[in-house]
Backbone atoms as SQL, in Angstrom:
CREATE TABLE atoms (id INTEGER PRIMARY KEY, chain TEXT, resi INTEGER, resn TEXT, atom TEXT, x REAL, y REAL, z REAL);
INSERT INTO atoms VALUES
  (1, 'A', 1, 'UNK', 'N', -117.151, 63.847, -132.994),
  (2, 'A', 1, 'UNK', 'CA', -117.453, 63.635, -131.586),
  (3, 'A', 1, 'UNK', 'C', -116.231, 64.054, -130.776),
  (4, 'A', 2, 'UNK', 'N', -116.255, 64.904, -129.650),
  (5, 'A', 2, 'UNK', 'CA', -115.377, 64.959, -128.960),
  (6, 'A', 2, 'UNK', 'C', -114.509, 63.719, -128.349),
  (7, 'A', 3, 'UNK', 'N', -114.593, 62.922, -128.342),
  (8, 'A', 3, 'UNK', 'CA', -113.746, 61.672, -127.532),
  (9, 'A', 3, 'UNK', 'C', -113.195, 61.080, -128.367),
  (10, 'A', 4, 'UNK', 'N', -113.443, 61.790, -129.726),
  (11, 'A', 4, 'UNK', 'CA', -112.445, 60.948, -131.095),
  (12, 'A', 4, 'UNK', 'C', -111.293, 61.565, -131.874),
  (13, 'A', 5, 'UNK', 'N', -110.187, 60.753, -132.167),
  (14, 'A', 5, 'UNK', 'CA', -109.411, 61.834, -132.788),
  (15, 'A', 5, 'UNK', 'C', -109.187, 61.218, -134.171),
  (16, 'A', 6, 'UNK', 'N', -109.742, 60.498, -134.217),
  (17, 'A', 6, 'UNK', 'CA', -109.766, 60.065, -136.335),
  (18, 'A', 6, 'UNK', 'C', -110.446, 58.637, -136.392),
  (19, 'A', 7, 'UNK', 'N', -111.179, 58.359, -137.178),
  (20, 'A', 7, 'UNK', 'CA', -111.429, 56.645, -137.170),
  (21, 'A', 7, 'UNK', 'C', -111.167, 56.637, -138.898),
  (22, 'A', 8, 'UNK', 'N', -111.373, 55.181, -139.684),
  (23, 'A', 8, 'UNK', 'CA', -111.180, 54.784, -140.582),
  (24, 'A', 8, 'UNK', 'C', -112.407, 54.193, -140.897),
  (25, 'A', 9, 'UNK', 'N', -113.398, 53.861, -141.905),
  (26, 'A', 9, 'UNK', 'CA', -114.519, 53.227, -142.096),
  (27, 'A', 9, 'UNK', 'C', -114.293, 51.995, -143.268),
  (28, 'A', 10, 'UNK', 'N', -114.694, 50.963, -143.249),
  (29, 'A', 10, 'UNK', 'CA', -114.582, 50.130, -144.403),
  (30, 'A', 10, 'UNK', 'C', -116.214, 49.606, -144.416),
  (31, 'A', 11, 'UNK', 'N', -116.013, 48.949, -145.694),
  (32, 'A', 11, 'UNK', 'CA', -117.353, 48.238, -145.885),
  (33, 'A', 11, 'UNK', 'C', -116.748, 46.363, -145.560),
  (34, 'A', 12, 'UNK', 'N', -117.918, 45.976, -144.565),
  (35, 'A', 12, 'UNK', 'CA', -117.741, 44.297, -143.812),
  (36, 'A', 12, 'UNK', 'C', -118.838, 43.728, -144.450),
  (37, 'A', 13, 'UNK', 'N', -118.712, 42.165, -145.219),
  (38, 'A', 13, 'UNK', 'CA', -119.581, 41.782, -145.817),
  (39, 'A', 13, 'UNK', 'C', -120.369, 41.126, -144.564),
  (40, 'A', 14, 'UNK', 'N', -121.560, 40.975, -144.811),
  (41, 'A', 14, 'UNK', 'CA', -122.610, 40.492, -143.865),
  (42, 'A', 14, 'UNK', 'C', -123.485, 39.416, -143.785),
  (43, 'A', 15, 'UNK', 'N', -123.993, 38.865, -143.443),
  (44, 'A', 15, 'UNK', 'CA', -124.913, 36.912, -143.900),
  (45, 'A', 15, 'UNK', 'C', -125.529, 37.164, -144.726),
  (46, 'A', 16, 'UNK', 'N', -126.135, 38.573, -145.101),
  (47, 'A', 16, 'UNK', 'CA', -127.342, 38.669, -146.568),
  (48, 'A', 16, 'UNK', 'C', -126.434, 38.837, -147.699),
  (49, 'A', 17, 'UNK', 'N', -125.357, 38.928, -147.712),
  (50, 'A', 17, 'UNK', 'CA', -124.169, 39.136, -148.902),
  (51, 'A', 17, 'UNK', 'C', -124.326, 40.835, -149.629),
  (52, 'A', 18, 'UNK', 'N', -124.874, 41.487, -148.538),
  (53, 'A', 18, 'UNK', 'CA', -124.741, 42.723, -148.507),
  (54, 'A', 18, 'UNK', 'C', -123.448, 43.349, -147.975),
  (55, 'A', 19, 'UNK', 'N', -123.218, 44.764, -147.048),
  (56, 'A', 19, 'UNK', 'CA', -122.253, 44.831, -146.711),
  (57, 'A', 19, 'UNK', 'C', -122.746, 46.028, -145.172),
  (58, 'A', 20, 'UNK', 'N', -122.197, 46.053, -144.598),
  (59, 'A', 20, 'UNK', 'CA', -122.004, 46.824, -143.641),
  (60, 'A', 20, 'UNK', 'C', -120.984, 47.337, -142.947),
  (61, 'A', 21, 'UNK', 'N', -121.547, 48.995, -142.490),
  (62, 'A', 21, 'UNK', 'CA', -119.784, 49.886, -142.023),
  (63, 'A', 21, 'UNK', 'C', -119.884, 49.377, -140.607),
  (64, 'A', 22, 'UNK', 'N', -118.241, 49.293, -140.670),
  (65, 'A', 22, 'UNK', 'CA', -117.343, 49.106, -139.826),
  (66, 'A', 22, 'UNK', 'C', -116.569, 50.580, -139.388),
  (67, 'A', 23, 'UNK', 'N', -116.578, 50.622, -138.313),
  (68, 'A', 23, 'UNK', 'CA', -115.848, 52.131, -138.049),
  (69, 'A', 23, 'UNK', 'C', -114.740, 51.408, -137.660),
  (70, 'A', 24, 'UNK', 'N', -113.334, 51.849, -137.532),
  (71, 'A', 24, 'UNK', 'CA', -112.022, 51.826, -136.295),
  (72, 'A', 24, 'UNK', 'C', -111.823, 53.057, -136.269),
  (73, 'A', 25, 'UNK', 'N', -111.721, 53.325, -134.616),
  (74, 'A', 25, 'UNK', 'CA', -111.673, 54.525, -133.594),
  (75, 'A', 25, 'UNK', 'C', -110.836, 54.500, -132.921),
  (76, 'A', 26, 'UNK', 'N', -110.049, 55.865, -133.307),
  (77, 'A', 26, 'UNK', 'CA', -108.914, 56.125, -132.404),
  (78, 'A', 26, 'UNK', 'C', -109.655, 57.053, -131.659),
  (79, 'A', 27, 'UNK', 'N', -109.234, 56.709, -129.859),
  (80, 'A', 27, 'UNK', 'CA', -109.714, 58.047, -128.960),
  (81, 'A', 27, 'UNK', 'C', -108.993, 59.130, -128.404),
  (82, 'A', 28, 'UNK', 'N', -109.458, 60.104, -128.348),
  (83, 'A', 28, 'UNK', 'CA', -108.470, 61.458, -127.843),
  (84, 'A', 28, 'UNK', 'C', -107.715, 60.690, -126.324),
  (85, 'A', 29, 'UNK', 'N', -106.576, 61.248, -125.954),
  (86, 'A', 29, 'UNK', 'CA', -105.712, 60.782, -124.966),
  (87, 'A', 29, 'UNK', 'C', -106.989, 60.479, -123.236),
  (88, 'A', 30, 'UNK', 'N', -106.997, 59.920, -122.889),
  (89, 'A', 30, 'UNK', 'CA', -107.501, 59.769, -120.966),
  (90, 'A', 30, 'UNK', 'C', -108.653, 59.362, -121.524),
  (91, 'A', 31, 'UNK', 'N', -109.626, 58.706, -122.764),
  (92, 'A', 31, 'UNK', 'CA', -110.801, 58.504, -122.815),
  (93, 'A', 31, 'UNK', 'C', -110.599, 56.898, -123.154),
  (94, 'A', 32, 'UNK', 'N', -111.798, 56.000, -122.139),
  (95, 'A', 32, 'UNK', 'CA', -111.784, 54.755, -122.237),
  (96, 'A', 32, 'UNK', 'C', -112.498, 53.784, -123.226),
  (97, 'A', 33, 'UNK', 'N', -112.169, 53.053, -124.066),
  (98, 'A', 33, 'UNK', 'CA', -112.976, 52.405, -124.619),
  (99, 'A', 33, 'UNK', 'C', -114.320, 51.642, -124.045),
  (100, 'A', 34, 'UNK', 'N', -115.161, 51.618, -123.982),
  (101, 'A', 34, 'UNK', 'CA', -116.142, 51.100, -122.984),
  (102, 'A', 34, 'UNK', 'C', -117.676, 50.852, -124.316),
  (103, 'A', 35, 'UNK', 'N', -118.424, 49.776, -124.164),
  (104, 'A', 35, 'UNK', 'CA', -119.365, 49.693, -124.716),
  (105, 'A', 35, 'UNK', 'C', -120.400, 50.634, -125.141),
  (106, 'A', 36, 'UNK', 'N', -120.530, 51.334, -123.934),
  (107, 'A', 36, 'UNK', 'CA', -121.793, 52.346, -123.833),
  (108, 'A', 36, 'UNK', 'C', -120.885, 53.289, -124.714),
  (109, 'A', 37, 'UNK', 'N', -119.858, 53.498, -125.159),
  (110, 'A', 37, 'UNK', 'CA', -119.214, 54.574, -125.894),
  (111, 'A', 37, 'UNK', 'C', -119.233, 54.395, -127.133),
  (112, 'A', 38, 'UNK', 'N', -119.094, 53.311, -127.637),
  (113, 'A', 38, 'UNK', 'CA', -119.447, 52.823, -128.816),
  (114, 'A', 38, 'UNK', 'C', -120.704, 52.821, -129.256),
  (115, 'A', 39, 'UNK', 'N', -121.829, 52.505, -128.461),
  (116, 'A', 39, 'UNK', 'CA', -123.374, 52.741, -128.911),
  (117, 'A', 39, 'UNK', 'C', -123.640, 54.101, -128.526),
  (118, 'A', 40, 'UNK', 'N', -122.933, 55.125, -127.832),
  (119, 'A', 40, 'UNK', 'CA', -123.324, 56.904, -127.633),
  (120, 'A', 40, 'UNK', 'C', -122.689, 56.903, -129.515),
  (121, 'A', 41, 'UNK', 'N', -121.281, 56.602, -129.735),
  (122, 'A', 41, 'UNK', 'CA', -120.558, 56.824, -130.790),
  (123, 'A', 41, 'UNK', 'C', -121.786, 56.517, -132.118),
  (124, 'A', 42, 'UNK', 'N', -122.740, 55.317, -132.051),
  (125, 'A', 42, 'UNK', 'CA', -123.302, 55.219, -133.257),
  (126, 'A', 42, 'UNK', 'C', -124.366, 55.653, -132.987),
  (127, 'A', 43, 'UNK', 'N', -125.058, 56.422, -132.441),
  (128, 'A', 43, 'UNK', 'CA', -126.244, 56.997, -131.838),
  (129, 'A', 43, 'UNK', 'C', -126.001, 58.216, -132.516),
  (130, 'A', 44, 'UNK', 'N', -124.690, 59.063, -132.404),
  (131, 'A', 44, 'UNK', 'CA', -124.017, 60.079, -132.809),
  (132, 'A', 44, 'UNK', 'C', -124.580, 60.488, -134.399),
  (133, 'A', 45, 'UNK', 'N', -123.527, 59.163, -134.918),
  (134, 'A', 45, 'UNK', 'CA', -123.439, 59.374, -135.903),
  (135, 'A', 45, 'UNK', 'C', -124.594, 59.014, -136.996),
  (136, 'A', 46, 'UNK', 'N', -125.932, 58.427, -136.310),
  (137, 'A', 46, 'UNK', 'CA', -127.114, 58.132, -136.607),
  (138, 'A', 46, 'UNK', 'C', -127.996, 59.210, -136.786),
  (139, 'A', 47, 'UNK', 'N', -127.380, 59.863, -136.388),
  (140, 'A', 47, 'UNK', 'CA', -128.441, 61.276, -136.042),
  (141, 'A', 47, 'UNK', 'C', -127.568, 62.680, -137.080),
  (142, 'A', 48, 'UNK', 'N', -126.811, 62.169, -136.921),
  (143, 'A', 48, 'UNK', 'CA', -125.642, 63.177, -138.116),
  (144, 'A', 48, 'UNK', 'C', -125.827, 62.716, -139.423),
  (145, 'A', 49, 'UNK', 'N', -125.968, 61.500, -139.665),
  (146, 'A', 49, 'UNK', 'CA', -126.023, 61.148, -141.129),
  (147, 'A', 49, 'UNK', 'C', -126.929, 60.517, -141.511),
  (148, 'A', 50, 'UNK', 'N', -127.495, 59.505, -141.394),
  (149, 'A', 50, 'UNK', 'CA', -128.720, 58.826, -141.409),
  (150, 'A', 50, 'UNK', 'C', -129.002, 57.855, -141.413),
  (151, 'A', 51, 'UNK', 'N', -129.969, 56.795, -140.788),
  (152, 'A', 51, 'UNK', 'CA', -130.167, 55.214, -140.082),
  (153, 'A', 51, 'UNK', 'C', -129.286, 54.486, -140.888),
  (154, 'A', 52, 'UNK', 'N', -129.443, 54.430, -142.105),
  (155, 'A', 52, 'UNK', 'CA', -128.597, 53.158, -142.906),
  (156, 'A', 52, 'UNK', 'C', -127.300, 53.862, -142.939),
  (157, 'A', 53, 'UNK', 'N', -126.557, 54.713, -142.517),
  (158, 'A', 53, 'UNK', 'CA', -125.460, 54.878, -142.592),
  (159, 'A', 53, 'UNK', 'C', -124.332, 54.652, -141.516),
  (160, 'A', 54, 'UNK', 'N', -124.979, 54.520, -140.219),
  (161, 'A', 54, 'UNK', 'CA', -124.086, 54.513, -138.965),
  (162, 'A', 54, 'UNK', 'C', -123.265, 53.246, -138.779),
  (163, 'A', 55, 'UNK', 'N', -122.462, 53.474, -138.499),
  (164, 'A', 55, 'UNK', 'CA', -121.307, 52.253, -137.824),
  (165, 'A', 55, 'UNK', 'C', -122.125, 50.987, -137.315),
  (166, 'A', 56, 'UNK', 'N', -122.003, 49.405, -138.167),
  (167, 'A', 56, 'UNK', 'CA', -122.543, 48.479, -137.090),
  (168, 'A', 56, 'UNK', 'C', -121.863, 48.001, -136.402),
  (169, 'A', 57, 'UNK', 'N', -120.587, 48.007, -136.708),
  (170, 'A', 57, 'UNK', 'CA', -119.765, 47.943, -135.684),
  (171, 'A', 57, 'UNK', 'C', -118.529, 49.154, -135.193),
  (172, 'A', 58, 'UNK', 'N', -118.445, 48.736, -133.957),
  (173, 'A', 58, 'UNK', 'CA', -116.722, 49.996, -133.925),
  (174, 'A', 58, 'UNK', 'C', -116.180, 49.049, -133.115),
  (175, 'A', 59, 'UNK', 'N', -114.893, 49.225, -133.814),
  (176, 'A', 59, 'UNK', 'CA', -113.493, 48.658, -132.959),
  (177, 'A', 59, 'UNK', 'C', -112.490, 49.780, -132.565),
  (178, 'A', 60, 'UNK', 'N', -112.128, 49.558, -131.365),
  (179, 'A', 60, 'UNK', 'CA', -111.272, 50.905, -131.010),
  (180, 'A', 60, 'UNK', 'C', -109.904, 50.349, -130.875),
  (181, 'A', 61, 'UNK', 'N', -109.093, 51.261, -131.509),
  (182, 'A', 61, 'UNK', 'CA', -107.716, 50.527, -131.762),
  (183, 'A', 61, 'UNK', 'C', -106.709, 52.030, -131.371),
  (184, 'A', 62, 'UNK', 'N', -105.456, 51.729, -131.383),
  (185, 'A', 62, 'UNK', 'CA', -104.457, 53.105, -131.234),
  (186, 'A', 62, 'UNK', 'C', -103.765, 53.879, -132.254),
  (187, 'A', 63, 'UNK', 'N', -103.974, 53.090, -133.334),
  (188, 'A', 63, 'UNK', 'CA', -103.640, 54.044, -134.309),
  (189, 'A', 63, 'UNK', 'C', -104.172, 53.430, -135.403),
  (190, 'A', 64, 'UNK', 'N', -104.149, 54.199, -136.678),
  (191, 'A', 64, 'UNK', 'CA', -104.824, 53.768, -137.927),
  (192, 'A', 64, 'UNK', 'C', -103.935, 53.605, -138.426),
  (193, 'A', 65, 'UNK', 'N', -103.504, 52.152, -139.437),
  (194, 'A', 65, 'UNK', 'CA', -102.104, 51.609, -140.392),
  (195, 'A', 65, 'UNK', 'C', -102.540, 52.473, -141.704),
  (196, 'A', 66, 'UNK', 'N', -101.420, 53.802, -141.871),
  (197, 'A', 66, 'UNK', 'CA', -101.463, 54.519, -142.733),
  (198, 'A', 66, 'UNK', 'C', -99.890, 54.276, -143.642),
  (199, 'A', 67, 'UNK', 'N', -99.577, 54.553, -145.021),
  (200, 'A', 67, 'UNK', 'CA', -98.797, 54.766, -145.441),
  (201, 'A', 67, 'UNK', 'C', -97.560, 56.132, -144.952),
  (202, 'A', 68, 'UNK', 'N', -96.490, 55.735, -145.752),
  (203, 'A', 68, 'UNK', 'CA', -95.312, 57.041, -145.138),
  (204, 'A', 68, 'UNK', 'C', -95.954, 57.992, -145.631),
  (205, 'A', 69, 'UNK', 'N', -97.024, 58.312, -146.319),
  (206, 'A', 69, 'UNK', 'CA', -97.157, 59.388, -146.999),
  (207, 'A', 69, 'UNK', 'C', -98.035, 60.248, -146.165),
  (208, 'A', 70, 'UNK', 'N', -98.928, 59.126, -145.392),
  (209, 'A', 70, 'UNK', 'CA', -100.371, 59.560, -144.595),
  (210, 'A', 70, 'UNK', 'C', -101.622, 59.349, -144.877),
  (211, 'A', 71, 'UNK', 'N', -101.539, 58.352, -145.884),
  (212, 'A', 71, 'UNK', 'CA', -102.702, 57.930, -146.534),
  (213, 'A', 71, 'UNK', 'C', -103.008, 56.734, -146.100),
  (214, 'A', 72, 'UNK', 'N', -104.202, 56.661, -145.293),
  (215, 'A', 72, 'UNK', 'CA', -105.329, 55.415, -144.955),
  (216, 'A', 72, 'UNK', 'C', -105.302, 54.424, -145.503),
  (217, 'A', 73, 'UNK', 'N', -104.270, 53.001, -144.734),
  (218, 'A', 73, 'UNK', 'CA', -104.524, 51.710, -145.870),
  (219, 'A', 73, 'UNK', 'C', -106.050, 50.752, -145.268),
  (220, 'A', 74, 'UNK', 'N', -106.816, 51.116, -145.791),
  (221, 'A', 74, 'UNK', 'CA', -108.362, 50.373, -145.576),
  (222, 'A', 74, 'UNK', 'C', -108.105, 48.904, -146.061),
  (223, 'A', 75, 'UNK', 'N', -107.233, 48.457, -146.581),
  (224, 'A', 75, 'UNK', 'CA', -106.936, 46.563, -146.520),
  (225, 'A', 75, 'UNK', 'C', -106.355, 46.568, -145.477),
  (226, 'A', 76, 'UNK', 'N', -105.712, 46.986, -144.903),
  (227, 'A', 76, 'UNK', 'CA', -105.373, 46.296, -144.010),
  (228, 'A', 76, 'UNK', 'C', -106.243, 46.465, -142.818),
  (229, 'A', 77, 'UNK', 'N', -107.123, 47.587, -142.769),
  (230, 'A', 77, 'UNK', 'CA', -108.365, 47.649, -142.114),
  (231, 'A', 77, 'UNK', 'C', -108.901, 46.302, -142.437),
  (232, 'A', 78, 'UNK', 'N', -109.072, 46.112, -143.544),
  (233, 'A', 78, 'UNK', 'CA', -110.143, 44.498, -143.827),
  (234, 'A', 78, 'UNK', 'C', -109.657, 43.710, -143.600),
  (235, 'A', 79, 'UNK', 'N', -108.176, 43.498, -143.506),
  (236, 'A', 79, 'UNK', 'CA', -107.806, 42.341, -143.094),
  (237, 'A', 79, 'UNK', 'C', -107.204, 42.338, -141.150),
  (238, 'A', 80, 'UNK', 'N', -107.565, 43.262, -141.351),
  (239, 'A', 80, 'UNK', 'CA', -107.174, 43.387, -139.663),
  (240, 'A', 80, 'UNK', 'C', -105.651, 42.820, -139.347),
  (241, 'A', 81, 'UNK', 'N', -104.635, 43.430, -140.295),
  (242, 'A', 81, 'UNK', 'CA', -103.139, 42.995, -140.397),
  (243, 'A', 81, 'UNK', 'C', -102.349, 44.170, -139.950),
  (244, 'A', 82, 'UNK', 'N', -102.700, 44.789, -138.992),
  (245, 'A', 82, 'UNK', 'CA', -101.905, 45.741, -138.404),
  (246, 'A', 82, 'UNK', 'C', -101.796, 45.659, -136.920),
  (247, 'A', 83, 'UNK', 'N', -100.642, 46.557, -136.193),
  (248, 'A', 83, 'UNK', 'CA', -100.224, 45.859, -135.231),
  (249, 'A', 83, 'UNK', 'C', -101.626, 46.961, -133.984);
């Protein structure tokens, strides 16, 4: 999507003890986080990949907690322990 410049996906456990994606979204510079952007964002990606696959949730954050190396730490995505 144009208004994105990387997100991270994890799997969030859910009340049926199933699981569901979680997106975190970083946005390209001057673009606002806003609700309706988040449901255009999974509308998007509903139509790109397919119903059971889209984001049930998105959290928009400023950067993704990656290692020195550049590699995606997704615990700390799950634990939401980054600054």
């Amino acid at each position: 999507h144009a208004k994105v410049h990387e997100t991270g996906v994890i799997g969030k456990a859910d009340v049926q003890g199933t699981e569901i994606v979680e997106a975190f979204v970083v946005l390209m510079p001057d673009v606002d986080a806003t609700n309706d952007l988040a449901e255009e964002l999974k509308q998007y990606v509903r139509k790109r990949l397919s119903p059971h696959a889209y984001p049930r949730e998105i959290e928009f954050i400023v950067r993704l907690p990656r290692t020195p190396s550049g590699k995606l730490q997704r615990h700390l995505l799950k634990g939401k322990a980054f600054p």
